[in-house]
N, C-alpha and C positions, 0 to 999 in steps of 0.2 A: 501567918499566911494561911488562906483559906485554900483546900483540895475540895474540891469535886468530882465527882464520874466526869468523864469523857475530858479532862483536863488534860495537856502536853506539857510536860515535865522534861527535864534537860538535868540528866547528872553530870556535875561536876568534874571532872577530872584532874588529873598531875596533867602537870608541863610534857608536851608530848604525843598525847593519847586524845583521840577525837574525840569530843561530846556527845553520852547515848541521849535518843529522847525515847523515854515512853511516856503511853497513854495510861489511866486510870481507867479502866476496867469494872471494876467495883469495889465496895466498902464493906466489909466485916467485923465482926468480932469476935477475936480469940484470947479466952481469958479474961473475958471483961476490959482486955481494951483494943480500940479501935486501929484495925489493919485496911491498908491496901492493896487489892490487886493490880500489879502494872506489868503492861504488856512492851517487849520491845517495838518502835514502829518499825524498822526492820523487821523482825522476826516474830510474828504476830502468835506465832507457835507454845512459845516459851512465857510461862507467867511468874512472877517473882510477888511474894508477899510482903511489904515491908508496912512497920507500926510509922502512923500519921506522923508522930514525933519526929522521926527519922526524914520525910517528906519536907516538914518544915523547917528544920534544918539548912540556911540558907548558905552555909557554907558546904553542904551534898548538892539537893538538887532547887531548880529555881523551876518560876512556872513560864513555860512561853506560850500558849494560849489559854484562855479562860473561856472554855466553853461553859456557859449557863441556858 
């Protein structure tokens, strides 16, 4: 699965628990490997860095819009 900047992302959750979306904010690198910045769309305050791997991950989070 491809991420991009300004992409809508939807993580996964347990039975129970509403689905978060955020946005991709920007692209990084720490450590020589490639992170994301994703913003809650709720809580536009709060930014979480998580590695692309992790992104792609289809059983985490999925994409629901593909801004290009």
């Amino acid at each position: 699965m491809k991420v991009f900047v300004n992409d809508i992302l939807e993580k996964l959750s347990e039975a129970g628990h509403e689905p978060k979306r955020f946005i991709i904010k920007k692209i990084k690198t720490v450590n020589e490997n490639i992170h994301a910045v994703i913003v809650d769309i709720d809580d536009q305050k709060t930014e979480q860095l998580v590695a692309i791997s992790v992104l792609q991950d289809k059983s985490k989070y999925k994409i629901i819009k593909n801004i290009q």
